[in-house]
N, C-alpha and C positions, 0 to 999 in steps of 0.2 A: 374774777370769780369771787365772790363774797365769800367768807370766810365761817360757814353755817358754824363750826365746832366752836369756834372762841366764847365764851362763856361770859364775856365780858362784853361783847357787843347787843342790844337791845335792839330787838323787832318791832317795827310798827306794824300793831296786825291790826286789819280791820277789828274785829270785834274788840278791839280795845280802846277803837278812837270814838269819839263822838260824833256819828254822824251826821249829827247838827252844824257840827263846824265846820263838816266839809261842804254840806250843802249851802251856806253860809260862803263859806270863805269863795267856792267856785261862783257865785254870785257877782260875787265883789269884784269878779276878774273877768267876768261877761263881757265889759266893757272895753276893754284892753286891748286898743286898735279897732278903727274902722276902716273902711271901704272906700274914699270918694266918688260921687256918683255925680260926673261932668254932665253937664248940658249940651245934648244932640240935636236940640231941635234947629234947622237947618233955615237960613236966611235968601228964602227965593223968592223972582218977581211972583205977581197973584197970574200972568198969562205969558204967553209965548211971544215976544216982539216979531217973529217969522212963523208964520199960520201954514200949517201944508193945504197947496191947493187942491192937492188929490187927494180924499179922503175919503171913505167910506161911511156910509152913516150909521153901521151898526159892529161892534169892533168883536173881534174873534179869536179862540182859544187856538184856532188852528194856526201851524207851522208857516211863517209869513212868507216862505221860498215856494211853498205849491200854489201859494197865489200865481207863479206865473204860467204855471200848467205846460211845465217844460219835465215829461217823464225822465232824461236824462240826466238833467239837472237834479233831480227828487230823487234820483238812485244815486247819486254821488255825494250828495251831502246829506244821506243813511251811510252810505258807505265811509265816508269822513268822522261821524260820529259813533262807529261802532269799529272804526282801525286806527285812526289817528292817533299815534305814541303820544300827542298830550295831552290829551284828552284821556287816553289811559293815566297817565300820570297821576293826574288828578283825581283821577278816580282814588287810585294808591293813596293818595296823602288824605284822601278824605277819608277812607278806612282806617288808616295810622291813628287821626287825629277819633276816630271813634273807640277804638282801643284804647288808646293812652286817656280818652275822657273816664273809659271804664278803671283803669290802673288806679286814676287820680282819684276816684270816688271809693273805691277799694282800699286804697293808701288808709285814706281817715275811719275804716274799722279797726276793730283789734288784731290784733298779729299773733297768730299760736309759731310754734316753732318746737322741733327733737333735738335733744341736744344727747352725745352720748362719747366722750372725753374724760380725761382727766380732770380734777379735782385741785384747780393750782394752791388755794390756799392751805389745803392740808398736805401737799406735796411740796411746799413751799414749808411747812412747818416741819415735818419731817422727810426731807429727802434722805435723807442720811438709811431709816430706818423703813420706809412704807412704802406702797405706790399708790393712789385711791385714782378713782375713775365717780363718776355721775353718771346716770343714767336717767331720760325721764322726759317734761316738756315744761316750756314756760312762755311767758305771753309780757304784752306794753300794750299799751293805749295811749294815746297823747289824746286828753281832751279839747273840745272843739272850742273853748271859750275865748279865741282871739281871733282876730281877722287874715290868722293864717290859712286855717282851712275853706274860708268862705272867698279868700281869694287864689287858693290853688282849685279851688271849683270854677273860677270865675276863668281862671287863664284856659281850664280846658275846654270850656264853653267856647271861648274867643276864638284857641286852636281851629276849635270846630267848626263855628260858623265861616272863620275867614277860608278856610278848607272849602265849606262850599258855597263860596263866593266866588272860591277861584274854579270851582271846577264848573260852577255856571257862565263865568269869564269866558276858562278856555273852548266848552261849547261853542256858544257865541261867537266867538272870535273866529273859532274853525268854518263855522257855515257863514257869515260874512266873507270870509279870506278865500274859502270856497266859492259862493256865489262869483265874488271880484275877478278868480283865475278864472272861472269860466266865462267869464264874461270875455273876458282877454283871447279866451281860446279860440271860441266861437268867433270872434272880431276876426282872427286871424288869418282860424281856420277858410273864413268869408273872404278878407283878401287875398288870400292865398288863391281862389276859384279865379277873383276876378282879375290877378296878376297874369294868370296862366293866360288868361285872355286875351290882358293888352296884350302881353309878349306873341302871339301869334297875328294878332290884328299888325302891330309894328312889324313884325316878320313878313307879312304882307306887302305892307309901305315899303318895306326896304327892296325886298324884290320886282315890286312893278319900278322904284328909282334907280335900279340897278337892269333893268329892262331899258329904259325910258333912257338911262346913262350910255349903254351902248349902242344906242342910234341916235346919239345928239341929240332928243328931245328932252333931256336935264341935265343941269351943269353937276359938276364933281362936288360943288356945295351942297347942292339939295341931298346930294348923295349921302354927304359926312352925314347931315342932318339928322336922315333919315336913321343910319347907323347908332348915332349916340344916342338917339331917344331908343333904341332897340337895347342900347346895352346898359341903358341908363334903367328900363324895363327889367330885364336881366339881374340886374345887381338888386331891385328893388326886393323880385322875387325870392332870390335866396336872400336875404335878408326877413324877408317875411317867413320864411321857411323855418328859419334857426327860432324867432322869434316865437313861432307857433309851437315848435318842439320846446322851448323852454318852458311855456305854458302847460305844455303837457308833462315834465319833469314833476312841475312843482304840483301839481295835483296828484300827481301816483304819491307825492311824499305827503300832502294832505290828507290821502284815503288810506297812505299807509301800504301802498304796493310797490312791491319791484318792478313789474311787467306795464306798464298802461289796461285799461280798458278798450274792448277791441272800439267802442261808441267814439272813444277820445281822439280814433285815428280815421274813420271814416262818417266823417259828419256827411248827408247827402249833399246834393246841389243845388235845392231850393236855397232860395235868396232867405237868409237867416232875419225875421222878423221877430222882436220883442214882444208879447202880448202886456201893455203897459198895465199893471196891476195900479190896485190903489193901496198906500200904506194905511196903517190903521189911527186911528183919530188919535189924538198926543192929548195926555191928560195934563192935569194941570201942573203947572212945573214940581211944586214940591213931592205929589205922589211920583211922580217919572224919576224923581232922583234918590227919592227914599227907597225906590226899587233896585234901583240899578246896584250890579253887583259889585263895582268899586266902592261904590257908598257903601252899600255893605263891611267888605272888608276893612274901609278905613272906620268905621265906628266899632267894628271889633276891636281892631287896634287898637283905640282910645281902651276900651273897657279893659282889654289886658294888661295898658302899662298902669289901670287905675288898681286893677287887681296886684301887679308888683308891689305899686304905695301900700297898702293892706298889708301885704307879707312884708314888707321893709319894716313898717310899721310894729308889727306884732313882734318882731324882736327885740323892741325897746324893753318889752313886758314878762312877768313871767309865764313860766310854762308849764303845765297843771296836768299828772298822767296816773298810770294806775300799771302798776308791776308787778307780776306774780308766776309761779314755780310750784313744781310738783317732780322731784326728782327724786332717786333711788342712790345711794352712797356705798358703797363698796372699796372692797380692799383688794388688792392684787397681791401682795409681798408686804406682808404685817414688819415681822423684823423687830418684835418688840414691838410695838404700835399701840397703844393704848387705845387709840380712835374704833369707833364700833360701827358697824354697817346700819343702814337702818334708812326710813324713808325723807326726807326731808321736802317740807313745803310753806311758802310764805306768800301774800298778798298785802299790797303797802302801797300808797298812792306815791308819787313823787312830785318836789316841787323845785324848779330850777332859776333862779333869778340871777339875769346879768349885771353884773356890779361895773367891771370899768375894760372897755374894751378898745383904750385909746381914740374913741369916736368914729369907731366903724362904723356901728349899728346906725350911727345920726348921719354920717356921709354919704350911705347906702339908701337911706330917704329920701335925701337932699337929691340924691342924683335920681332915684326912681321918681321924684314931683318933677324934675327937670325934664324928664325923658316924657312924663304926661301932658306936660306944657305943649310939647315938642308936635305928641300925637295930635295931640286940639288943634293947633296949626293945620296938619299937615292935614287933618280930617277940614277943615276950612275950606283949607287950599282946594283939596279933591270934589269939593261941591262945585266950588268957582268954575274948576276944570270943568264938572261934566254939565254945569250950564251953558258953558260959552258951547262945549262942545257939540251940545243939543242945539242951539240954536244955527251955530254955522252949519251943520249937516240940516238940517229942516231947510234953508236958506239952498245950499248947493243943490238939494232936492230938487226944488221950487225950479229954479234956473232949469236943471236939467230936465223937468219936467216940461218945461215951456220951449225949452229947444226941441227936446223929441217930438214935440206937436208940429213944430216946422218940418224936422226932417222927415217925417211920417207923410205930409203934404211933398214934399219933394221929391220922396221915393216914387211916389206915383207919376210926378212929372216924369223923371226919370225912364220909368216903364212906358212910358206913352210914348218918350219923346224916342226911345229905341225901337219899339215897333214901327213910329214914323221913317224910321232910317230904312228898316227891312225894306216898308213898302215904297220906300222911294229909289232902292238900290232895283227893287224888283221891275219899278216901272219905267225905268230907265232915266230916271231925271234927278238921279244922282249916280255920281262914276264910282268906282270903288273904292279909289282914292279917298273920296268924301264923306263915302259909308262907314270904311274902315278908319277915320280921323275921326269919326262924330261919335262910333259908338264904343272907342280907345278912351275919350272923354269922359263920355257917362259911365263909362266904370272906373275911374277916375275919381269922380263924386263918389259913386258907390262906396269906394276906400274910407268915404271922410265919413260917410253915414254908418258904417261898420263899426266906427270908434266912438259916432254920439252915442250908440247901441250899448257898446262897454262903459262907455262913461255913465249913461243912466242908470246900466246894474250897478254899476261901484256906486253911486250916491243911493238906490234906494233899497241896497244892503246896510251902509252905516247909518240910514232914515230909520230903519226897523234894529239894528245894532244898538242904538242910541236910545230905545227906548224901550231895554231889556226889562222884563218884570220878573223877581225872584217867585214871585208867586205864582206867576204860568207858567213860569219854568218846573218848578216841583211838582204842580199837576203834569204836567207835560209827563213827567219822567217816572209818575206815577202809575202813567197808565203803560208804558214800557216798561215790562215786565222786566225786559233784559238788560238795561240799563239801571232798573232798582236793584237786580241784584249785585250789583258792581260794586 
């Protein structure tokens, strides 16, 4: 506590100084630390070396999962985005990082403050005889003349954006990883129909060779035969079973439920067909990556280790403030005291210059330029990544795009070629034996085409993944009310 009574100490009060010189002097110290401002502009080819063949010819704001006009699917990944714990998360850190931008812009006003305490320099002078207390209010200001403030502006901003970078991320990532388990489900759920199948058609076989066994019309081999493909059946089925119920786990934990959705447990028994959607036209590389919300966060990252250089920086310099008081002085127990009560108040700029701090201030640079270096790299790096990784998902698109045109053509074979079995089992010129071996087959295939099915959703989930836009994303989230207000 300053020492107001000592008679020998002198006030800098404003109306005494020249406010020329301070206007002057804060000038002069304007300069005192910058900011570095790295170059982001991003090194991509001018086209796409992998073209998608399906493509739409006029591209749309709408949600790229209801393109497949799968109502169950459209209710689970609303449901995934309005319960999934990370997707809350995110939510949280991007409010955190909204407050604490308000803190950090608040920080750099003035500060009032109550103070109502003892008096240590006059109780420091006479303890023997007095007691004094203060009463009253006082205020600081640290002016803004160094590249402290303009880079603790800058880290809140970075906070911020990379907050909603991430929380565009985890969106994203949810209704992708969404889309992919469902895809897996439905696959499953499908085999699982056509398992129950075979195992009854082989339950079949085994009984006519177990017929056919006990009157010597099949040997004990055909018999085994018949058996292990029954239990080879068998084992397949529960295995598909577990398999499907895993699929269903991890979606109640995507949507955020305990229980499943009653949809998740009774898929019907139509044959589970893909409506092949077309993804939307891929711009040209450099906007697709300028979008995308990793790019994002990692060019925040660059700006906030540039904003650390700034603050490292500004400590080299001095530091330029304004302090002022308006307190009430009192006695509690005089005791002889000479000191008198009365109001006391001061205003005096301060100015603090580091002299020698064993080379902190310069090491604490040296390592925040190091650590900028470090960003610019890794902001490089994460471009590279999400080209290659545009392209390979465009590219497994493609393939899977062109496989599901065959198996599309083959399911029908399929359908045809079972019907032909009915009417040949009907019209006697096929035995049962031959009916129930031909149509154990075609469902069979049907297993494999159930998985080209899931393999097309998973690639034309990371297709539309791949080429997230931060900008339709905040429209998107704008016109959801209840996701604005999160």
């Amino acid at each position: 506590m300053v020492d107001f009574y000592n008679k020998k100490h002198n006030f800098l009060w404003v109306k005494q100084v020249n406010s020329c010189t301070i206007f002057f002097l804060s000038l002069a110290l304007v300069a005192c630390g910058s900011l570095p401002h790295p170059d982001l502009n991003v090194k991509a080819p001018a086209a796409w070396r992998n073209s998608a063949v399906s493509t739409s010819t006029n591209a749309s704001n709408e949600a790229w999962w209801t393109a497949l006009k799968d109502p169950v699917l459209n209710n689970t990944v609303e449901l995934a985005l309005k319960n999934n714990l990370s997707v809350a998360q995110s939510y949280e850190r991007l409010s955190t990082e909204r407050a604490l931008e308000k803190a950090t812009i608040a920080s750099h006003k003035p500060k009032f403050g109550f103070y109502f305490g003892p008096n240590s320099s006059v109780a420091y002078g006479n303890y023997r005889t007095s007691s004094a207390y203060l009463l009253g209010f006082d205020f600081s200001w640290e002016a803004p003349y160094t590249s402290k403030k303009e880079g603790e502006r800058q880290i809140a901003q970075a906070n911020l954006d990379m907050a909603f970078a991430g929380m565009v991320a985890a969106r994203t990532t949810i209704v992708a990883e969404v889309v992919r388990v469902y895809g897996e489900l439905r696959a499953a759920d499908q085999k699982v129909q056509s398992l129950k199948k075979i195992v009854a058609y082989n339950q079949g076989i085994n009984e006519m060779f177990e017929r056919s066994a006990n009157v010597g019309a099949a040997s004990q081999q055909d018999l085994m035969e018949a058996r292990s493909k029954l239990i080879e059946a068998e084992s397949a089925l529960s295995e598909m079973n577990a398999i499907r119920e895993s699929a269903i786990q991890r979606l109640d934990v995507l949507c955020g439920l305990d229980t499943p959705l009653p949809e998740f447990l009774n898929f019907n028994e139509i044959q589970w067909e893909i409506e092949r959607a077309k993804i939307a036209p891929f711009a040209v590389p450099v906007d697709v990556i300028m979008q995308r919300p990793d790019i994002q966060a990692a060019a925040s990252s660059v700006l906030h280790a540039a904003a650390v250089v700034g603050i490292s920086d500004s400590e080299l310099y001095p530091k330029l403030g304004l302090e002022g008081a308006l307190f009430y002085s009192g006695t509690i127990v005089r005791n002889g005291s000479t000191t008198k009560d009365g109001v006391l108040n001061f205003i005096a700029p301060s100015l603090k210059f580091p002299i020698w701090d064993w080379g902190m201030a310069r090491e604490q640079k040296n390592a925040s330029e190091a650590e900028l270096r470090r960003t610019i790299l890794s902001y490089r790096d994460t471009v590279l990544q999400a080209i290659a990784e545009t392209e390979i998902t465009i590219a497994n698109f493609n393939a899977m795009d062109e496989r599901m045109a065959l198996t599309t053509k083959e399911s029908v074979s399929i359908e045809d070629a079972a019907k032909r079995n009915k009417v040949g089992l009907s019209a006697g010129y096929l035995s049962p034996l031959d009916a129930f071996r031909g149509q154990s087959k075609l469902l069979e295939r049907k297993l494999t085409i159930a998985d080209d099915q899931a393999a097309w959703l998973s690639a034309f989930a990371a297709a539309n993944k791949a080429q997230t836009n931060m900008n339709i994303e905040k429209a998107r989230m704008a016109e959801n009310p209840a996701i604005s207000a999160k």
